[in-house]
N, C-alpha and C positions, 0 to 999 in steps of 0.2 A: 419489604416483601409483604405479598396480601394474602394468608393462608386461605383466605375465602376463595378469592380469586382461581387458586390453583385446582383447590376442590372443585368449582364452577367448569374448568378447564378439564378434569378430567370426568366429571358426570355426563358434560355433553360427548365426549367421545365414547362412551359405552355404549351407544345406541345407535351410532352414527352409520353403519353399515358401508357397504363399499370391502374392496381389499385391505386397502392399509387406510389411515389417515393421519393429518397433522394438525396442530395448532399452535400459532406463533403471534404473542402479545408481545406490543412493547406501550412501557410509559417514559417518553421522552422530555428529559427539561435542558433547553437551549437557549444560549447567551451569545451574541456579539456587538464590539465595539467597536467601533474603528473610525479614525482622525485620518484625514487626508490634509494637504498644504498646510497641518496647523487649526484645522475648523475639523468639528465633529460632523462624520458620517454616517456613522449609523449607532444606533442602540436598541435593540430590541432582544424581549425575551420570548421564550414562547415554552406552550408545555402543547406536547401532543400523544392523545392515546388510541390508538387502534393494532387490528392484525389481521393473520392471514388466517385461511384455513384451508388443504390440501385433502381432496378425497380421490383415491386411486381405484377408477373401477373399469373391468375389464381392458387394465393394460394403460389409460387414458385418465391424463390428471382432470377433473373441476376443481376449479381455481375460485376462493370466494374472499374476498378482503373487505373492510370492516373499522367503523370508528365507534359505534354503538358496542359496549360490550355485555349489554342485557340479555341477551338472547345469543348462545354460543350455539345449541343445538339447530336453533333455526340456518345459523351462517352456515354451517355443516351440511345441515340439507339442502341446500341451497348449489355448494361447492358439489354433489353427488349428483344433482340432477341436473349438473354444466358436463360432470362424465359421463353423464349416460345421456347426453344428449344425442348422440349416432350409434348407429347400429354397429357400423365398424370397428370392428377391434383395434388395439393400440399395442405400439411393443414395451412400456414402458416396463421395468421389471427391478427392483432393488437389491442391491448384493445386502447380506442378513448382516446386522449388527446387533451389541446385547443392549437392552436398554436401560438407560442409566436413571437415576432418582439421585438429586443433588441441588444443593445450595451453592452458590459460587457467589459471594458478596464481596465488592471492591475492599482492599486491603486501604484505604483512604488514609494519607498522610495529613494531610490539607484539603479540607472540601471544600470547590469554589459555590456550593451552592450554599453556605454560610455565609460568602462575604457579602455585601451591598453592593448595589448596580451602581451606586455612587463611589465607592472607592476601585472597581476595576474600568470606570471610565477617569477617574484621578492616574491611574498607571497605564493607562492607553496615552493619554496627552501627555503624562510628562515625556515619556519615550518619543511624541509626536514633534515635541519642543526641543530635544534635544535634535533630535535629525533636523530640524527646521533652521537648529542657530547654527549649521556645520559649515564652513566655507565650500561655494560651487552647487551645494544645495538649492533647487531651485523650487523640487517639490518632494513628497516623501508621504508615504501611507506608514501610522501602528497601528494592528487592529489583532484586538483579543478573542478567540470562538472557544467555546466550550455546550458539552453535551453530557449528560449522565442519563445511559439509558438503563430500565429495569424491563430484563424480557423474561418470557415465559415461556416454555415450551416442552411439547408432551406431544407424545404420537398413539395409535392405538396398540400398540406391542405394551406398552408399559413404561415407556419415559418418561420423567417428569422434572425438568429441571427450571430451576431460579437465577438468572446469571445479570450480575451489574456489569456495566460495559461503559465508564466513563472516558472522559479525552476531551485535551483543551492545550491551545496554541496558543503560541503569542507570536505574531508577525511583522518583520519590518521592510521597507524597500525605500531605496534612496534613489533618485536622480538628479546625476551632476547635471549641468550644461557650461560651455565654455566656450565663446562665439558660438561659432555653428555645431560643436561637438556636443553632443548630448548623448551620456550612458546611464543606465542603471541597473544596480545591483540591491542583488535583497538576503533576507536569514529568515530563520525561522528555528522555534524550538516547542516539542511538545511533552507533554509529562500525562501520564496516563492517573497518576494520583494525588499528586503532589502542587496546590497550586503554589504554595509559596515557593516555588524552584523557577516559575515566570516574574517574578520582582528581583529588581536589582541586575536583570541584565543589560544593562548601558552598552558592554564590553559585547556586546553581538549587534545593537543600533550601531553603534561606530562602525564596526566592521563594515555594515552595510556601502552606511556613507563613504567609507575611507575606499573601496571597491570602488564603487561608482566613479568618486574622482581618479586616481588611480587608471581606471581604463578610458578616459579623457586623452590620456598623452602615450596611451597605447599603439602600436601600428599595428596596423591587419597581420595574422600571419599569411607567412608565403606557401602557397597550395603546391602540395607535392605527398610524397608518400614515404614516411619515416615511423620508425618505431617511436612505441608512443609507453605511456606510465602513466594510468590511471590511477585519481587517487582514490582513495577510500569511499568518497562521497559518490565518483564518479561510477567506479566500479560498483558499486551496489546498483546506482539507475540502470545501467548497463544489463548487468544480468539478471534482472528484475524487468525490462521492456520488452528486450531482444530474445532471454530465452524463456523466463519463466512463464509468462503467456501460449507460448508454444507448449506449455507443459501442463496446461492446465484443458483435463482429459475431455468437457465440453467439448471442446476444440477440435478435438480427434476425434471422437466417439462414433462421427457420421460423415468424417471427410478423411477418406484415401491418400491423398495428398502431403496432409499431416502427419498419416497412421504412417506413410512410409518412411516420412525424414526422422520422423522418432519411434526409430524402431530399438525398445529396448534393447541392449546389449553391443550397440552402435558405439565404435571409439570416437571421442567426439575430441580429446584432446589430449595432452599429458597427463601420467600418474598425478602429479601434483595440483592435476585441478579438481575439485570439490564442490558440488553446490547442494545445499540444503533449504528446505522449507521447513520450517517450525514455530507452529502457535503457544506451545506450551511453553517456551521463555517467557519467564515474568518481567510485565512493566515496559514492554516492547509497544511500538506501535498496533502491530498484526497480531497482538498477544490475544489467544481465547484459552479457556479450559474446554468448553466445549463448541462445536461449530451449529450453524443454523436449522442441523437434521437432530441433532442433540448429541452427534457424535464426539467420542473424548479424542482430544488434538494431540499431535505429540513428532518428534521428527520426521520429513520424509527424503531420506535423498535422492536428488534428481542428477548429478553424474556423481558419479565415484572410481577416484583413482583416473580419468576421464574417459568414462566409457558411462553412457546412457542407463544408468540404474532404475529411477523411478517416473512417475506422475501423478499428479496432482487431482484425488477424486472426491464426488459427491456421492452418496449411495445410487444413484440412478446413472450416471458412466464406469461405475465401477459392475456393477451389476450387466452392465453391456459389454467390459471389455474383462469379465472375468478377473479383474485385479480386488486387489483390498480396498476398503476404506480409507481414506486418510485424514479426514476430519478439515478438509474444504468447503462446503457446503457454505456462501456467506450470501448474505443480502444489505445492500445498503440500508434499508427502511423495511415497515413491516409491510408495505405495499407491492414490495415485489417477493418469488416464490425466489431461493437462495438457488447458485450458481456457481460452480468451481471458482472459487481464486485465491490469489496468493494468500498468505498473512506475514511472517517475518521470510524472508528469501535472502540467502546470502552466500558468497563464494567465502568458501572456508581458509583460513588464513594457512600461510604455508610456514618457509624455512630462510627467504632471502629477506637482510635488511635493505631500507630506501638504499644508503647508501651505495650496495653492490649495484643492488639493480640499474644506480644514474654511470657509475663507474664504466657499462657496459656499452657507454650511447655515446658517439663521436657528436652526432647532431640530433634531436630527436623532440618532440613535444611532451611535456607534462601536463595533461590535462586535470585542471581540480577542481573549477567548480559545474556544477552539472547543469543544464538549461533542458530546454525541450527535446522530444525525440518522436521518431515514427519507426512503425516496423510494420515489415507486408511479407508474410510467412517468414524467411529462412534471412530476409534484407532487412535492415537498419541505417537510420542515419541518426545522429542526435548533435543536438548543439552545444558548444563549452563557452559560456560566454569569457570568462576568464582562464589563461592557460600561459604556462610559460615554456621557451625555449630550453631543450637543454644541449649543452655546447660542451662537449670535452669533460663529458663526465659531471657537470656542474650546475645547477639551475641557476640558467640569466634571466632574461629582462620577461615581461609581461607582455603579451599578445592578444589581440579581441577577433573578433566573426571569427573564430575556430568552430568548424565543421568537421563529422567523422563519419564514415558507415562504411558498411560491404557486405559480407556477405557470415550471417553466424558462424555456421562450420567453419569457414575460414580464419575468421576471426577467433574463436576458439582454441581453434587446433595451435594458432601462430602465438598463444601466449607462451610464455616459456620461462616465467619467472612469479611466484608469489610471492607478498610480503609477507613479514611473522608479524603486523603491527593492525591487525583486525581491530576494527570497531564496528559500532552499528552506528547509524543513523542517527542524530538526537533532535532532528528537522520534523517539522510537521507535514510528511509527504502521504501523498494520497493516490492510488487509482481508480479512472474510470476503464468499465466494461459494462456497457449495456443497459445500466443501471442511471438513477436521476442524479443521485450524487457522489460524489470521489469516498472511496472506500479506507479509513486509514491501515497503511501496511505499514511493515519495515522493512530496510534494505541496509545488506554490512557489507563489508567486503575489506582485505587488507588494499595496501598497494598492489595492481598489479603491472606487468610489464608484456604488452605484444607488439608484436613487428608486422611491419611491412601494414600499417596502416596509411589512409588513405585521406588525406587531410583537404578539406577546400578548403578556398581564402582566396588572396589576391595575390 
């Protein structure tokens, strides 16, 4: 932390006029490695410093961003004379939060910015070597990224916070081939403080490889419409694509459309379904203490009991749709102004074990590992690259191109079973919205079980 700095950060805002305004520094240090077929692909470091600055006048943000940090008062003026550049009024308007003053410094177990570029490119290859000597292996990417960022941020109310924001993966992906058959599969783990928790995983490289072969001698599943048991991994993407974007009050704030299918108070499914947003979990992906407005984070839920409880705000849709803050306000980089999104999202764990729930399925799909997905308002579809049959209560053989979607509410409403075996995510997954790069979130979710899903394949 730079005490200068923050002092410089709050002198320029005392003079800066306009309604409200903001200021958001970041000094970013970034590392990635990564081996492809056995040869190095990249390695680079980088430090990057700049920010934003936000001036709110008559209703109408000027937007001014910034790598120079000698002159903060000038950026300001600068961002006030981009909103006062029309005569026209604007309806922008803020719902009031109190303004905080705080230090928030990473809890650091292991700091990778102590190790040497030469021993996290020694643990990128050896992980590369091992997938390379697997049988059926024909190529294979490990690659290491890590970022610690130190941001600043104060607004003209009186905020003034300090907050580290570090995060670093380690990734693998394997591809078999076998004549003409070629799959692949991948892992992934990330640790928000912790780098020595990334050495010594072999035991998730294998996984990879052992997947990849494994869905080799797979058969397509058979396309039709059977109850299905998403696993933990699955269910979290799930209700992290399909709903929590719907939820996130950007969204809604100037389209009718939206505002009607989420109209709080709406039964969206069983008592026993649950979904929450929460930054304040420590050590989580989507973990902040405070969000990108300087607002303090902390649970929000978004069905309870299954009926339509909350959404997901920045002080500027919260301000429009009359609701509370919730401490969403995020920005990828300091380049862009912050935007509703998720940070940890997750269906809250229930009362049924795996076993009842397989007990209850004559024929049915177990979906568990999570692939891609698309979602267009209230529709979904996503892809399971690996998924198994379940037959008489039992999980049998292993199945590939498993495809799923339909329609939210639908799908919602038709669950009917939760696990009690909740976890989070301990994968390096990321979202984009709008933004230049993938934003790290979390996603938990136990088992769950819905019906009358709607399976393509062949």
């Amino acid at each position: 932390m730079d005490p200068n700095l923050k002092d410089r950060i709050s002198s320029a805002l005392a003079g800066c006029g306009g309604d409200f305004a903001d200021i958001r520094v970041e000094i970013a240090e970034s590392t990635r490695v990564a081996y492809r077929g056995g040869r190095l692909e990249a390695a680079a470091q980088s430090r990057d410093v700049g920010g934003i600055v936000r001036v709110l006048v008559g209703g109408r943000w000027g937007i001014a961003t910034f790598n120079d940090l000698g002159d903060l008062a000038a950026r300001l003026r600068e961002a006030r004379d981009c909103g006062a550049a029309t005569a026209e009024g604007g309806d922008v308007r803020l719902a009031e939060t109190e303004p905080v003053q705080d230090d928030a410094p990473a809890p650091m177990v292991s700091d990778w910015r102590t190790v040497a570029l030469a021993d996290k490119l020694a643990l990128a290859c050896g992980y590369s070597d091992l997938l390379m000597g697997q049988p059926l292996i024909k190529d294979a990417r490990a690659s290491l990224s890590e970022r610690f960022s130190q941001c600043y941020y104060a607004n003209s109310e009186g905020a003034l916070i300090y907050d580290e924001r570090p995060y670093a993966v380690i990734s693998f992906s394997a591809t078999a081939r076998d004549s003409d058959q070629v799959q692949e599969a991948s892992r992934s783990l990330a640790t928000r403080y912790d780098y020595g928790s990334l050495a010594g995983r072999e035991d998730l490289a294998l996984e990879a490889a052992r997947r990849a072969r494994a869905l080799l001698a797979a058969p397509p599943v058979k396309g039709g419409v059977y109850p299905v048991i998403l696993s933990p991994e699955m269910g979290g993407l799930f209700v992290h694509e399909a709903f929590g974007h719907l939820s996130e009050a950007d969204f809604q704030a100037d389209n009718p459309q939206a505002q009607a299918m989420m109209t709080l108070g709406r039964k969206f499914g069983r008592p026993i379904l649950n979904v929450v947003d929460d930054a304040s979990l420590s050590g989580l992906r989507g973990s902040l203490k405070y969000d990108d407005e300087g607002v303090r984070t902390g649970p929000t839920y978004l069905i309870r009991e299954g009926v339509l409880f909350g959404r997901l705000h920045h002080r500027e849709s919260a301000g429009i749709m009359g609701e509370r803050v919730t401490g969403n306000a995020r920005a990828t980089f300091y380049r862009y102004p912050p935007i509703v999104r998720m940070t940890n999202t997750a269906i809250l764990g229930g009362e049924t074990p795996f076993e009842e729930m397989l007990a209850g399925i004559k024929l049915g799909v177990y979906a568990v590992n999570a692939g891609g997905g698309q979602t267009m308002f209230e529709n979904f579809a996503f892809a399971c690259p690996g998924a198994y049959m379940i037959r008489d209560g039992k999980v049998a053989e292993l199945v590939r191109d498993v495809n799923f979607g339909g329609n939210l509410f639908e799908t919602l409403a038709n669950i009917d079973a939760v696990g009690n075996d909740f976890r989070w995510a301990a994968s390096g997954g990321g979202c984009g919205k709008g933004q230049e790069m993938m934003l790290p979130v979390g996603m938990g979710a136990p088992h769950v079980r819905v019906q009358g899903v709607l399976i393509g394949g062949r």
